[in-house]
C-alpha positions as CSV (number, residue, x, y, z in Angstrom):
1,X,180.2,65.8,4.4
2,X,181.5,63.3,7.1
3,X,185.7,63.5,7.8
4,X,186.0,60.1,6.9
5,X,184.6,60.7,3.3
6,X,187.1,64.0,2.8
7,X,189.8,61.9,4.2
8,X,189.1,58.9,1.5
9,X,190.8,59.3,-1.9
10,X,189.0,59.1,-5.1
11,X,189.2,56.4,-6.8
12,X,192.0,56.2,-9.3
13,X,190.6,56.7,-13.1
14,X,193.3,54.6,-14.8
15,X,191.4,51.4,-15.1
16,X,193.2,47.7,-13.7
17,X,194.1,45.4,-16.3
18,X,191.9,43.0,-16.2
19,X,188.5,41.8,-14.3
20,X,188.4,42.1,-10.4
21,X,187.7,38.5,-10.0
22,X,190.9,37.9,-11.7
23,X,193.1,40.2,-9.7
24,X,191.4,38.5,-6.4
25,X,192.2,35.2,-7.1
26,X,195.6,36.6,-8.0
27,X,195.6,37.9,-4.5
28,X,194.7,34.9,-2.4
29,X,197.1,32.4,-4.4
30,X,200.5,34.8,-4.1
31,X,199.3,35.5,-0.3
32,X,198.7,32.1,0.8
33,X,202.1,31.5,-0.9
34,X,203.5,34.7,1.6
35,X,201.7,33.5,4.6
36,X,203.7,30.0,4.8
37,X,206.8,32.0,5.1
38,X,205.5,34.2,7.2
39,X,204.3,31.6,9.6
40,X,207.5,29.8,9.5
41,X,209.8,32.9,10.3
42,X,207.8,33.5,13.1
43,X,207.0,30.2,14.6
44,X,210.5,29.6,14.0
45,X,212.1,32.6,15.6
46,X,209.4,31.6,18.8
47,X,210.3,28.4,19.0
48,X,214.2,29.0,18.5
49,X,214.3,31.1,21.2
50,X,212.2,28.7,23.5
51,X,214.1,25.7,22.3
52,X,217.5,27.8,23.3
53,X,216.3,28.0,26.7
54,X,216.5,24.4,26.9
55,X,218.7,23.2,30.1
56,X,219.9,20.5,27.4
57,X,222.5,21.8,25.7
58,X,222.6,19.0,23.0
59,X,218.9,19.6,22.1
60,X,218.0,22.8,22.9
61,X,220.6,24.4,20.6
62,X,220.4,21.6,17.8
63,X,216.4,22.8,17.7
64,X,217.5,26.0,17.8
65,X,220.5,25.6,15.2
66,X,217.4,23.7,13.0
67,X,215.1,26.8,13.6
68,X,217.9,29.9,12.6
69,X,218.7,27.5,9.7
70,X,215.3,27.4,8.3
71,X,214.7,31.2,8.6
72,X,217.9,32.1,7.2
73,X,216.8,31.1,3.2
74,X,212.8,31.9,4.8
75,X,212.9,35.2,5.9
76,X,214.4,36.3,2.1
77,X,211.6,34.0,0.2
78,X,209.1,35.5,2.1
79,X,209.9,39.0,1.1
80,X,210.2,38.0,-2.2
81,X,206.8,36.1,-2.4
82,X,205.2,39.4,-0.5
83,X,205.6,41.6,-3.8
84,X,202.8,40.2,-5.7
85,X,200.0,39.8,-3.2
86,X,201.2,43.8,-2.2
87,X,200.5,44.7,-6.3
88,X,197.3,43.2,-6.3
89,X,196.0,45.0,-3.1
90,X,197.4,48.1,-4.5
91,X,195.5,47.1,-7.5
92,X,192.2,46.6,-5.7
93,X,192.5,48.8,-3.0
94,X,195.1,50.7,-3.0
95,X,193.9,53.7,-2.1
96,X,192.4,52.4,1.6
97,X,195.9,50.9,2.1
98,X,198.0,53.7,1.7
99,X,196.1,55.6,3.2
100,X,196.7,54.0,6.5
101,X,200.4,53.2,5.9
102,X,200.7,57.3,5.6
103,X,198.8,57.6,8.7
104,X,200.9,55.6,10.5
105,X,203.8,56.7,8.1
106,X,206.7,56.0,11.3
107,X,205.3,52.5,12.1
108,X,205.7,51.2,8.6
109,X,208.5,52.9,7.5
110,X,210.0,51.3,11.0
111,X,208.9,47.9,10.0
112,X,211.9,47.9,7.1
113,X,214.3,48.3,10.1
114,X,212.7,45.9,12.8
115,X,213.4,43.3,9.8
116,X,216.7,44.2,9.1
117,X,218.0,44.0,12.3
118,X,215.7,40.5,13.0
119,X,217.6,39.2,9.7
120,X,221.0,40.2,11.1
121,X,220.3,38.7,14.4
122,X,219.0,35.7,12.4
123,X,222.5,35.2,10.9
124,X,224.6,35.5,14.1
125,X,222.2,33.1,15.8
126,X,223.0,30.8,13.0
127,X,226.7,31.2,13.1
128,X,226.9,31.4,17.0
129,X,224.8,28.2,17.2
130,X,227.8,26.7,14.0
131,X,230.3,27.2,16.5
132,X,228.5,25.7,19.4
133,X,227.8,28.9,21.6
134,X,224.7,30.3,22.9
135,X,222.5,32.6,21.0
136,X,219.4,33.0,23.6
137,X,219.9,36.6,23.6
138,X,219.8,36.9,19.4
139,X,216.7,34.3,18.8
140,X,215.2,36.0,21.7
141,X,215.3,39.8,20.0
142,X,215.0,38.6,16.5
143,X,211.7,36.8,17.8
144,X,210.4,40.4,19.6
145,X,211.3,42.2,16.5
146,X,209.3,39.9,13.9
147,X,206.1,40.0,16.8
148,X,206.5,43.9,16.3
149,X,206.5,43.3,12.2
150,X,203.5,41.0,12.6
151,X,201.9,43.8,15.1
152,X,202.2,47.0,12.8
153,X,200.8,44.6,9.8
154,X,197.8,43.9,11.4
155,X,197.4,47.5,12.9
156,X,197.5,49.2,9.2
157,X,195.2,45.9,8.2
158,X,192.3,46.9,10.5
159,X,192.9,50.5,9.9
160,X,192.6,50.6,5.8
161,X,189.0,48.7,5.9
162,X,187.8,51.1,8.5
163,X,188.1,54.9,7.1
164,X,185.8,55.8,9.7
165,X,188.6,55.8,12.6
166,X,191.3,58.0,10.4
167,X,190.9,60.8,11.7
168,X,190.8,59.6,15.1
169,X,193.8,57.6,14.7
170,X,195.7,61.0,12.5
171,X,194.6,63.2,15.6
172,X,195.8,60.4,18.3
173,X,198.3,57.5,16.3
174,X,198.2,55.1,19.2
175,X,194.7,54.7,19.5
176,X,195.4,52.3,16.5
177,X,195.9,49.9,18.7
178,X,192.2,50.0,20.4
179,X,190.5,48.5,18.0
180,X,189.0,45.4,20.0
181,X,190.2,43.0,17.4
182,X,193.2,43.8,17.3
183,X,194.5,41.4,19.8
184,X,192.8,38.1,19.1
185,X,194.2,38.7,15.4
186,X,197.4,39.2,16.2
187,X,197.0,36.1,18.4
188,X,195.7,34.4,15.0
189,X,199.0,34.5,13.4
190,X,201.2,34.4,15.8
191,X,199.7,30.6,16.9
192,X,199.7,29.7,13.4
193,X,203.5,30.4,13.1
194,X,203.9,28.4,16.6
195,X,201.7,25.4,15.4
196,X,203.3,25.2,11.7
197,X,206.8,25.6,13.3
198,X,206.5,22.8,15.8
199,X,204.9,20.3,12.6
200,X,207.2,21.1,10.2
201,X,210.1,20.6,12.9
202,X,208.5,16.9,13.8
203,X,208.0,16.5,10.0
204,X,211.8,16.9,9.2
205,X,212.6,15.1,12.1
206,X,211.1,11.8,11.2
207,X,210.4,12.1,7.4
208,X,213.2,9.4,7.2
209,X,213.6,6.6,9.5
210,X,216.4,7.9,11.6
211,X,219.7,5.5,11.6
212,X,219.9,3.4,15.5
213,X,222.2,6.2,16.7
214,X,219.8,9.3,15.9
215,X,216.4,7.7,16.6
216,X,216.7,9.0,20.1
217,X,217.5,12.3,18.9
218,X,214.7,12.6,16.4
219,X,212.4,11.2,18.7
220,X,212.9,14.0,21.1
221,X,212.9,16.7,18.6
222,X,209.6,15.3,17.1
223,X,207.8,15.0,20.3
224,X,208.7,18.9,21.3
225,X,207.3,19.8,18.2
226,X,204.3,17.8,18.4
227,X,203.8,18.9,22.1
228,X,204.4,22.8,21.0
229,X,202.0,22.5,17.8
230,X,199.1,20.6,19.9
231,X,198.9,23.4,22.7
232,X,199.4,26.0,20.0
233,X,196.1,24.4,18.0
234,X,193.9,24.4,21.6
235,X,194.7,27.8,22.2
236,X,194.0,29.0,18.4
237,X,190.6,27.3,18.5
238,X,189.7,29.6,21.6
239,X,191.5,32.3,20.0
240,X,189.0,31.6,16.8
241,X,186.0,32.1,19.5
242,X,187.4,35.5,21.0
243,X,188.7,36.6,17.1
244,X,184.6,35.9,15.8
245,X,183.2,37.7,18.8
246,X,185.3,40.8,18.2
247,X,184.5,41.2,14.7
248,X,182.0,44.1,14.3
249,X,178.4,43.3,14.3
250,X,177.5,44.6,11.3
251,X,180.7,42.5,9.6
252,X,179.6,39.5,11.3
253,X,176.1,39.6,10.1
254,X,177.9,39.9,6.5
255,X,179.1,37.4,6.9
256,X,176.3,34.8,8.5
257,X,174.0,36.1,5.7
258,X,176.4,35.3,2.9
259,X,175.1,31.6,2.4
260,X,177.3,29.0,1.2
261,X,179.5,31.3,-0.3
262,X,181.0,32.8,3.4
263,X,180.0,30.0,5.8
264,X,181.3,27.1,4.0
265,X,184.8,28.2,4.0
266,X,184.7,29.2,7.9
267,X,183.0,25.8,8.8
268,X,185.3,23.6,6.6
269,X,188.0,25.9,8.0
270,X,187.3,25.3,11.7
271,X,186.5,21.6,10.9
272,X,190.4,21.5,9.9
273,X,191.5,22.9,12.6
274,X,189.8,20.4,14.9
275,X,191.1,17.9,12.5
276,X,194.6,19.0,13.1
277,X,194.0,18.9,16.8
278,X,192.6,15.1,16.4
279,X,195.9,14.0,14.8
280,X,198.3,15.9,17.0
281,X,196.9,14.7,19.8
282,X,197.1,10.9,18.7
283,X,200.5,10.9,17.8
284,X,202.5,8.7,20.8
285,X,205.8,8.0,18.8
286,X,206.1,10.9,16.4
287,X,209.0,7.8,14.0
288,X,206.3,5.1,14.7
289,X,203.5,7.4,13.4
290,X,205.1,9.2,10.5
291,X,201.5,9.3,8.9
292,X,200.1,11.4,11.7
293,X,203.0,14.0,11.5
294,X,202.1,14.0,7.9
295,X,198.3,15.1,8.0
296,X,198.7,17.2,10.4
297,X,200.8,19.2,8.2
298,X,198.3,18.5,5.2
299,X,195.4,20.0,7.4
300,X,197.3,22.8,9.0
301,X,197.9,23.6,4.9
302,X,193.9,23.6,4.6
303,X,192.8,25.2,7.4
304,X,195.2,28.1,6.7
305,X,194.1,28.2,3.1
306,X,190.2,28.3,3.8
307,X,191.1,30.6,6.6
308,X,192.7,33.4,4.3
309,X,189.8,33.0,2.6
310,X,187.8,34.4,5.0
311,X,189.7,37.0,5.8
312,X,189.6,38.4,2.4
313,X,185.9,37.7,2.4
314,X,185.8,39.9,5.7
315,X,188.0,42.4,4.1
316,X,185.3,42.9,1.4
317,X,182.4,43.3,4.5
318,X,184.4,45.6,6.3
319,X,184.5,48.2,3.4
320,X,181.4,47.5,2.5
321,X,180.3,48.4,6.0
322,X,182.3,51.5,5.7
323,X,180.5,52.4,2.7
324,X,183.9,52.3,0.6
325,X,183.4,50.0,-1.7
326,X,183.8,51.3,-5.2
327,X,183.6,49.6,-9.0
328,X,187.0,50.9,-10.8
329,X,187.3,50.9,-14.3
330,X,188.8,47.7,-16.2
331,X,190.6,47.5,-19.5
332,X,192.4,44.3,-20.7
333,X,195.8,43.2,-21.1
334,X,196.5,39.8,-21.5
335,X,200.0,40.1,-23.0
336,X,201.4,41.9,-20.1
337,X,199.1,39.0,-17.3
338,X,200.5,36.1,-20.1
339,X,204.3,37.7,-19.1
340,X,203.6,37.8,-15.6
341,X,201.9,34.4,-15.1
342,X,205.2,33.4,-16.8
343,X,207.3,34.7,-14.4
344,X,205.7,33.9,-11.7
345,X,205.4,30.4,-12.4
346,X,209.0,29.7,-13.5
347,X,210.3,32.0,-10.6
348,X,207.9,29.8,-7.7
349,X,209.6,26.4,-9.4
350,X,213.0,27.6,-9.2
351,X,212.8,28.6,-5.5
352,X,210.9,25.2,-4.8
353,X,213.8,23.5,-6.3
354,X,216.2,25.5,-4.6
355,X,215.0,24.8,-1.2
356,X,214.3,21.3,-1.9
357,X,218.6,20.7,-3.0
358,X,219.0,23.0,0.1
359,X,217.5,20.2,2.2
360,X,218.8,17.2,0.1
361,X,222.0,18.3,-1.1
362,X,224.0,19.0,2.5
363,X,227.0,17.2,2.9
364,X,227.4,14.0,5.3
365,X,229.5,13.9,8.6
366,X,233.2,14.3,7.5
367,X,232.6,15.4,4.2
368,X,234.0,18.5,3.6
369,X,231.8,21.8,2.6
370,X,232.1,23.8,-0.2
């Protein structure tokens, strides 16, 4: 009997509550959700840091002040929203995901700390930046601690869909890190954060005409993050290449011979993101051209949807690859999904809400804060 089979735990007899297909969908809606905040505590720590940097003092750290703001109420939401899509994988394939997490049991028991102390360095930024001082130094370690988060997540990622490299990886833990895809994914997210970062600072920056006084201000801020979002987009659509070319062969074909069902995901996908680079690229005055700053944010939204839907489509071929698939029992219970759905819904609304009075409901110059 091969290791990798003896090391593979049987499948769990309790049956799921409810249909795969259900528990999928599940999956992709709560981790999309996850992913945005994901994307914006990391682009936002990157760009904080670079924005920091800045020899203007005036810009620089009222970017940066903008970035550690935004990932202070981020950072929390997306913990929070990472709960579900965690249940459902543990749901559908829990026992390939564990499995890795106890193989590289230090890494991911690490990973709580790295974002505790990122958070904490989060909030000193913040109230460094409040008080007009630098915070280089905390953007700067809270940004190398979330690329070391982002790193171990996709380590144990590629590791639970390929059993076949356990025990190679139990005998020798850093060999984790050889897999030849590892990179280019890692890459993958990283430039998402960057691009969704620098649109959703131009977005805030000129989603209201400016007053006379501030147009000069939100112009600048617009244009660095339209200038940061456009070079992050050319380098993900090479990134795409070397990401698709590093994907096992026998994966790949999976995925070529799936039909409509795989391919027209990826192709609307990559059409997106040449989309995006089309609008980024035309915007000249980011206030003049709200509409621009606008779509581009629609269609990083798209690409990044019909992107995660290929990865859990490649999910599916890697396991099937690894001859790990397995059909688990099912059973229903519709009260307990009914409660849940419930909960979910009401608990998404009332953070919407909360952020949107965050943004709205700040008090004007000289008005005093609660």
């Amino acid at each position: 009997m091969p290791a990798d089979t003896l090391l593979l735990p049987a499948l769990d007899p309790m049956p799921i509550p409810g249909p795969p297909w259900l528990f999928h969908a599940l999956w992709l809606v709560t981790f999309a959700i996850h992913v945005v905040g994901v994307n914006v505590v990391l682009g936002s720590s990157i760009l904080g840091t670079i924005a920091s940097l800045d020899r203007d003092r005036t810009f620089g750290r009222g970017v940066a002040r903008f970035f550690a703001e935004v990932n202070t109420w981020a950072i929390s939401l997306t913990i929070t929203f990472g709960i579900a899509p965690l249940l459902f994988l543990q749901v559908l394939h829990g026992r390939l995901f564990y499995s890795a997490t106890v193989i590289l049991a230090p890494a991911w028991l690490g990973l709580l700390l790295l974002l505790m102390a990122a958070y904490y360095l989060t909030y000193r930024a913040k109230y460094r930046l409040r008080a007009g001082k630098g915070a280089a130094v905390h953007l700067g370690l809270s940004a190398l601690l979330f690329l070391g988060v982002a790193a171990i997540q996709v380590v144990v990622h590629l590791l639970s869909v390929q059993p076949g490299r356990w025990e190679g990886v139990l005998a020798s833990p850093w060999t984790a890190l050889s897999d030849r895809s590892f990179l280019p994914r890692f890459l993958h997210f990283v430039l998402a954060g960057i691009t969704l970062a620098g649109i959703l600072l131009a977005w805030v920056s000129v989603r209201r005409v400016p007053e006379e006084g501030a147009r000069a201000e939100a112009s600048a801020r617009a244009g660095f993050g339209v200038k940061i979002a456009l070079l992050a987009t050319l380098l993900q659509l090479v990134d795409g290449l070397w990401l698709t070319i590093s994907v096992p062969r026998e994966v790949l074909l999976g995925l070529m011979r799936g039909g409509a069902a795989t391919m027209l995901p990826l192709t609307l996908g990559i059409a997106a993101g040449f989309g995006l680079l089309v609008f980024l690229a035309r915007v000249r005055d980011p206030i003049a051209d709200r509409t621009s700053v606008r779509r581009s944010l629609e269609l990083f939204g798209l690409a990044m949807v019909l992107m995660l839907v290929t990865r859990h489509q490649l999910r599916d071929l890697y396991i099937a690859a690894a001859s790990a698939h397995a059909a688990p029992a099912t059973t229903g219970q519709w009260g307990v999904f009914a409660i849940f759905l419930g909960c979910f819904v009401l608990c998404t609304a009332l953070a919407i809400v909360a952020v949107v009075r965050s943004v709205r409901d700040r008090p004007g110059p000289g008005e005093a804060t609660a």
